[in-house]
C-alpha positions as CSV (number, residue, x, y, z in Angstrom):
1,X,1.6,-26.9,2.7
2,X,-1.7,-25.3,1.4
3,X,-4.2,-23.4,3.0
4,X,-8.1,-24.5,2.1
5,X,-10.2,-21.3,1.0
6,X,-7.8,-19.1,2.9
7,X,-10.1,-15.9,1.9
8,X,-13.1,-17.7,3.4
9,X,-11.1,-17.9,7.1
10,X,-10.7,-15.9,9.9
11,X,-7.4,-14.7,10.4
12,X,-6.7,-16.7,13.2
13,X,-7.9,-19.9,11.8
14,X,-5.7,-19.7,8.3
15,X,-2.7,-19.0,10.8
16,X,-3.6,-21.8,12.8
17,X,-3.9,-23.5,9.3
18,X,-0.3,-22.3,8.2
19,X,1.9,-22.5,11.4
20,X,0.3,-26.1,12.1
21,X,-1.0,-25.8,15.6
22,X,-2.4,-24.0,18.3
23,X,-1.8,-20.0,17.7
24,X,-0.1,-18.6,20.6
25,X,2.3,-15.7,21.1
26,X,5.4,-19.3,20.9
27,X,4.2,-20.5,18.2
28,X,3.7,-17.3,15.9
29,X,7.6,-16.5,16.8
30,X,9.0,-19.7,15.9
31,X,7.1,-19.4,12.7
32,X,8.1,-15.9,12.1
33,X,11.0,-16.6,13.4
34,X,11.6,-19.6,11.4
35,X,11.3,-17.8,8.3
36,X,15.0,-17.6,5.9
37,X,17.4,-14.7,6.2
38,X,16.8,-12.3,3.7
39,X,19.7,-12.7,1.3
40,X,20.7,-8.5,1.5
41,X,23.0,-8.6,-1.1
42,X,21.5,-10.1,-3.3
43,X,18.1,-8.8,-2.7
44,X,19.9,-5.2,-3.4
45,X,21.2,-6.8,-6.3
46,X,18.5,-7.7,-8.0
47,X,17.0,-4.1,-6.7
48,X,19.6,-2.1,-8.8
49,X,19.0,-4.6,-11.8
50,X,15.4,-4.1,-11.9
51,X,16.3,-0.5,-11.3
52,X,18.3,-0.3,-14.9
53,X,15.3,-1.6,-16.8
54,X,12.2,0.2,-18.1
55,X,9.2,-1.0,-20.8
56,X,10.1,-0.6,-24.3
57,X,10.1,3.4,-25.6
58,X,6.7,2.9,-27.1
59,X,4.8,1.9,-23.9
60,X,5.7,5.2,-22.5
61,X,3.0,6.2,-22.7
62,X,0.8,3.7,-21.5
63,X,3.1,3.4,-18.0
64,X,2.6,7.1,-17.2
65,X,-1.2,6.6,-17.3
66,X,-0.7,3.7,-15.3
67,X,1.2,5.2,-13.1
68,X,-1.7,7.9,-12.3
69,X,-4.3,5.4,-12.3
70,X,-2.3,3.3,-9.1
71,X,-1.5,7.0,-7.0
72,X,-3.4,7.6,-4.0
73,X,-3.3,11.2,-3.8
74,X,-2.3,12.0,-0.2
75,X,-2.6,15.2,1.7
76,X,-1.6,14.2,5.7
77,X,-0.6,17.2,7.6
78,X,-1.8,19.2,10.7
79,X,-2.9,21.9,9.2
80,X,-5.4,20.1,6.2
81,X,-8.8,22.0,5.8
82,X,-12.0,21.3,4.3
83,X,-11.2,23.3,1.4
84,X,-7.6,21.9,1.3
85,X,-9.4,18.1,1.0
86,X,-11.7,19.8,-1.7
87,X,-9.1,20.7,-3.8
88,X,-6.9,17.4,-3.6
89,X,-10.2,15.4,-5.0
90,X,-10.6,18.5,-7.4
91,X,-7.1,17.1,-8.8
92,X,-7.8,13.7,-8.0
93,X,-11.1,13.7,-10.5
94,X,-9.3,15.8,-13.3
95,X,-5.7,15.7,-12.6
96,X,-5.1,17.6,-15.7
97,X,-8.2,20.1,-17.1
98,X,-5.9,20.9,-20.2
99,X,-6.3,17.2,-21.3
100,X,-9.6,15.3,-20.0
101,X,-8.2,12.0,-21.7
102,X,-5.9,11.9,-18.7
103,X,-7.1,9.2,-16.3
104,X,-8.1,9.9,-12.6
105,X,-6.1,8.7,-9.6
106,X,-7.2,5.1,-7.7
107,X,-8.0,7.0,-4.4
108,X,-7.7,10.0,-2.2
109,X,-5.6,9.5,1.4
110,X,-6.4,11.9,4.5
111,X,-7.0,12.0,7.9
112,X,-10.5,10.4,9.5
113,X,-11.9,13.2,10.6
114,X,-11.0,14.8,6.8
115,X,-13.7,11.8,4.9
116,X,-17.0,13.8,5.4
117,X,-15.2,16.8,3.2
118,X,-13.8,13.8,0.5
119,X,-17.3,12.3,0.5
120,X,-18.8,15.5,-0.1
121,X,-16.4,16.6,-2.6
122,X,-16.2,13.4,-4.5
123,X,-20.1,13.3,-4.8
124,X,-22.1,11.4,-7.5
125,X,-17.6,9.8,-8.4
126,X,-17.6,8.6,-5.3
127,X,-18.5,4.6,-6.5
128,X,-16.9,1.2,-5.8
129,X,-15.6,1.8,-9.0
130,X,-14.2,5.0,-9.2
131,X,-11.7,7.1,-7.2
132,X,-11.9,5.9,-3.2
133,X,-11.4,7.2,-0.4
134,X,-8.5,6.2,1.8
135,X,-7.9,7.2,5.8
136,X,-5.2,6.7,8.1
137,X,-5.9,5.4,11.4
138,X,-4.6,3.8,14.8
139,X,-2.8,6.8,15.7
140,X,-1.3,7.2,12.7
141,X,1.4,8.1,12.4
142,X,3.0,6.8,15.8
143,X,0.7,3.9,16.0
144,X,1.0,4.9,19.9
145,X,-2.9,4.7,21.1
146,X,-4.5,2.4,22.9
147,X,-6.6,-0.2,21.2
148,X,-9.8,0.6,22.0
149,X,-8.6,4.4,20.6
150,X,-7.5,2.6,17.0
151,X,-10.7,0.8,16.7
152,X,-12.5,3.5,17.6
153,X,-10.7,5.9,14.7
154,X,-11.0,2.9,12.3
155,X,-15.0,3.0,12.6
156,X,-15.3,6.0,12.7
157,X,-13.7,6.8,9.3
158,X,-15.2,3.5,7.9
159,X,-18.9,5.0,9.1
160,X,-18.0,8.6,7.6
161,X,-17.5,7.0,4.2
162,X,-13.6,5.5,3.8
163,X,-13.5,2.7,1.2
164,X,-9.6,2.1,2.6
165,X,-8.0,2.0,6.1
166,X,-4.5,2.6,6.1
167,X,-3.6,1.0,9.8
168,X,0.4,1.6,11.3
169,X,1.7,-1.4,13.4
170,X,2.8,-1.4,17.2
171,X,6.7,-1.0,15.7
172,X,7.5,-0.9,19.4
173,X,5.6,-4.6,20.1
174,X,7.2,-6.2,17.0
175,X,10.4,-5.1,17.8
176,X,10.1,-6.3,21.2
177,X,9.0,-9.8,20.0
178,X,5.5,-9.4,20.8
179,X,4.2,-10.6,17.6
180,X,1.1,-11.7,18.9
181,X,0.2,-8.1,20.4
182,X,0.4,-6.8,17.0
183,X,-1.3,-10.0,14.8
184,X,-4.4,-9.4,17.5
185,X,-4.3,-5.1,17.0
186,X,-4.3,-6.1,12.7
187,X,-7.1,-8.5,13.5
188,X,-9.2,-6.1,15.5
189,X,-8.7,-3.4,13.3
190,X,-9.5,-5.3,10.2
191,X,-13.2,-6.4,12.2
192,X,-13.3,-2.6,12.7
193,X,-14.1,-2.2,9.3
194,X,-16.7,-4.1,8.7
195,X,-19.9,-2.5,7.5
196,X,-23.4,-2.7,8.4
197,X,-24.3,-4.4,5.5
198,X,-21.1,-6.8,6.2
199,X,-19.2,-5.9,3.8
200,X,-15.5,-5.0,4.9
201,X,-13.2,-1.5,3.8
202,X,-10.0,-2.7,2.8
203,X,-7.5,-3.1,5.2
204,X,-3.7,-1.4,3.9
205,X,-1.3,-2.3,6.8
206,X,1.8,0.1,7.1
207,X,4.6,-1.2,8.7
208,X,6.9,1.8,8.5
209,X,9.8,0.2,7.3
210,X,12.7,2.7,8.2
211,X,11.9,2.1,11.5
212,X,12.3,-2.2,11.0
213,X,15.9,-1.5,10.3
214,X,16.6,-5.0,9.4
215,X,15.2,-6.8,5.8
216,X,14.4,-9.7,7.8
217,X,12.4,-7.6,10.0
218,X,10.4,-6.3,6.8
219,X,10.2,-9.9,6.1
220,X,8.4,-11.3,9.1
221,X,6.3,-7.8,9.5
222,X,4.8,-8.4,5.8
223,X,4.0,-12.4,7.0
224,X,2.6,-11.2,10.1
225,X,0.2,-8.4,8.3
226,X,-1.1,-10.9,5.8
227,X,-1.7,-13.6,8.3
228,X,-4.0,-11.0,10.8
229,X,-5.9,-10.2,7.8
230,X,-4.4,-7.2,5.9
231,X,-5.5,-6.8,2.3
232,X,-2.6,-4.8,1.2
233,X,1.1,-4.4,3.0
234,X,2.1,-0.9,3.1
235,X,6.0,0.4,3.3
236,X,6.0,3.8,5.4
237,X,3.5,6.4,6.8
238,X,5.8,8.7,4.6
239,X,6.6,10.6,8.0
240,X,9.7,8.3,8.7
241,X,12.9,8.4,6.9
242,X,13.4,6.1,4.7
243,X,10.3,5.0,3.6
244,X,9.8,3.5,0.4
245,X,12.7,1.8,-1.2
246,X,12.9,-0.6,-4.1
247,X,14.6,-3.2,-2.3
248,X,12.2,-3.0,0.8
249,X,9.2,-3.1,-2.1
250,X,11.0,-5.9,-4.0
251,X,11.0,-7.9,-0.7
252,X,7.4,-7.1,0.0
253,X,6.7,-8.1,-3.7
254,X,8.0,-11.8,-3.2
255,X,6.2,-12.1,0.6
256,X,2.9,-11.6,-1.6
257,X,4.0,-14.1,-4.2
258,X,4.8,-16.4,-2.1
259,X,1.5,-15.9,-0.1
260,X,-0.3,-16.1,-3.4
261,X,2.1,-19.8,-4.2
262,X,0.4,-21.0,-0.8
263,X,-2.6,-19.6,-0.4
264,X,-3.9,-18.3,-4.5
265,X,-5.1,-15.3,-2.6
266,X,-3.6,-12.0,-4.1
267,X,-2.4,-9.3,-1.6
268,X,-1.6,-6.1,-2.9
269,X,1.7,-3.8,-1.9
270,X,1.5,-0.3,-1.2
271,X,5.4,1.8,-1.8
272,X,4.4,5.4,0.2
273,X,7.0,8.6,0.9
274,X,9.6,9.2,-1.3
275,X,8.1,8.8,-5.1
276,X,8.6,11.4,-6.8
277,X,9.7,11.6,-10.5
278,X,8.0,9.5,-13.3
279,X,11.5,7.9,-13.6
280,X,11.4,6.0,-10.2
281,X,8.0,5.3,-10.2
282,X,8.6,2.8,-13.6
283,X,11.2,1.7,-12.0
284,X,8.9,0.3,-9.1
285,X,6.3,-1.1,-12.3
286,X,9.1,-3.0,-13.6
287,X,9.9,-4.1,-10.2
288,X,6.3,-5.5,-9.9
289,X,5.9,-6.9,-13.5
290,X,9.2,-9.1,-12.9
291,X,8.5,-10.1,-9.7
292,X,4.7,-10.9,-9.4
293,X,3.4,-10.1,-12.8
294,X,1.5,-7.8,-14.7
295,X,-1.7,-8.5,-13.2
296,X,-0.2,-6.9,-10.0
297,X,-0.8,-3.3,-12.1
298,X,-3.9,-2.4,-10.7
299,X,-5.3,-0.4,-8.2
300,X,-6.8,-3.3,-6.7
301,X,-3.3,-4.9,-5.9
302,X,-0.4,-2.1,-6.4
303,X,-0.7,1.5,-5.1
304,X,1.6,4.4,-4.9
305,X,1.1,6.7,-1.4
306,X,2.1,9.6,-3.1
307,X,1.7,13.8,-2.9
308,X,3.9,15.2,-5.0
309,X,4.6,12.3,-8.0
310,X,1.6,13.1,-9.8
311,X,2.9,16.7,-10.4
312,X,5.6,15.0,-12.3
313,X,4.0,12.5,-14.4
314,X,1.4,15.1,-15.5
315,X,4.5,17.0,-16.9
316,X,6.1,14.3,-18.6
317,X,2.6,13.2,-19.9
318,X,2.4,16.5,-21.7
319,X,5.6,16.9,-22.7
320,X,5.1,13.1,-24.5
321,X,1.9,14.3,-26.1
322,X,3.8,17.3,-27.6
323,X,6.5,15.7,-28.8
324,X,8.6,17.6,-26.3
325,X,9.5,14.9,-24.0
326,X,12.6,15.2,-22.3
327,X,12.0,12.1,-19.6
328,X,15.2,9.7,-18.7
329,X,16.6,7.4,-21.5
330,X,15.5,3.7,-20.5
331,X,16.9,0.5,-21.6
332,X,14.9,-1.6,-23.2
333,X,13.0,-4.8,-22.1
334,X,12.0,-7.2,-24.2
């Protein structure tokens, strides 16, 4: 089955469109439901494949400025500051003042109530096409407020400035079979950030992973999120352990090639929590150039949630440039 103009349809009606009938809470489980067992072996399998290969020795290079371009910079704690924000989109907009040819980040990720201090830092950069400003919302990182609290956080941030929500799921309702609760919260939240001028923020839905326990869960989580209306599928809030994982990224990689088989609408896949060397993070770019493609690598359809991994690139970047690069020894892929 096809779905007509699925990017022109409500999320409702493209469900309605793909589960073949009226949407109620049945019918979205025995569709979700419905879905194949995730095959764990061999999806770990293929996982520690993927995991053995790199790009050839001379794109080095290239993948470790890719890598920074597809990082959202992420500071998420209690005690952030205005002048904490300030200097993450200081790093954000030069992440390296020794060498200006190295490329900026794809967005900033804070709290809500932390976009005023972005916007104001990012200034004059602060363009659909430059770096962007990402916030977490609906009670993140629990994703235990009411729903009139969630939507309320979502516009909020979206009227502050955010270019990005990054929404969590009810883990507790999807666990608990209530799919629907949690396809209606997606939808609702994605209508919360719509503009005044109609245009919509993008909508990154985390489903926090580690807490799904099973693959098949991650499986009908990533289905679900796409069908409400998400723009991107996001592993973990980074707060729950584990968070990302190549297999779990893998598996979110082939929901949205599927979903782009059915549908030719592109979602995009966010890994966050956990990233931290240059070494895995090529690891999950081969991951995404073998599974989707290459024109998966970039910002608008492949993110990193990261805080610390850009620390690491910068330093293998340099050490490259130098000629005094000691980074992991790849094989080779043709």
């Amino acid at each position: 089955m096809t779905l007509e103009h699925p990017v022109a349809l409500a999320p409702a009606e493209r469900a309605v469109q793909l589960i073949g009938g009226d949407l109620t809470e049945k019918s979205l489980r025995l569709h979700l439901e419905g879905l194949p067992g995730v095959d764990a072996v061999g999806l770990e399998a293929r996982a520690a494949d993927l995991s053995t290969r790199s790009i050839k020795t001379t794109s080095k290079a290239w993948a470790l400025d890719r890598i920074i371009g597809l990082i959202d910079l992420t500071t998420l704690e209690g005690a952030d500051t205005p002048g904490k924000v300030h200097s993450l989109v200081s790093k954000a907009m030069t992440p390296d003042p020794s060498d200006l040819s190295t490329p900026r980040v794809a967005a900033v990720c804070v709290y809500g109530d932390m976009v005023p201090y972005a916007v104001e830092a990012l200034g004059a950069a602060h363009t659909a096409d430059g770096i962007q400003i990402a916030a977490v919302a609906t009670a993140f990182p629990s994703g235990r407020g009411s729903l009139p609290v969630k939507i309320a956080d979502t516009r909020d941030a979206v009227r502050s400035g955010a270019d990005e929500i990054d929404m969590v799921i009810d883990r507790g309702a999807f666990l608990s079979g209530r799919y629907g609760l949690v396809f209606d919260q997606i939808v609702a939240v994605k209508e919360a950030c719509r503009r005044d001028d109609g245009s919509y923020a993008h909508l990154k839905v985390i489903l926090e992973t580690g807490e799904l326990t099973t693959y098949d869960n991650v499986r009908r989580a990533s289905w679900l999120a796409i069908l409400a209306g998400g723009d991107f599928i996001k592993t973990s809030t980074g707060k729950v352990a584990p968070a990302a994982t190549l297999p779990v990224t893998l598996l979110m990689l082939q929901v949205v090639n599927d979903w782009y088989r059915l549908t030719g609408e592109r979602i995009g896949v966010k890994p966050a929590g956990g990233i931290r060397t240059s070494k895995d993070a090529i690891k999950y770019l081969v991951t995404v150039a073998e599974t989707v493609g290459e024109d998966w690598l970039y910002p608008q359809l492949f993110r990193f949630g990261a805080s610390s991994l850009l620390n690491d690139v910068l330093l293998q970047r340099q050490k490259l440039t130098t000629g005094h690069y000691s980074g992991p020894d790849y094989v080779t892929v043709d």
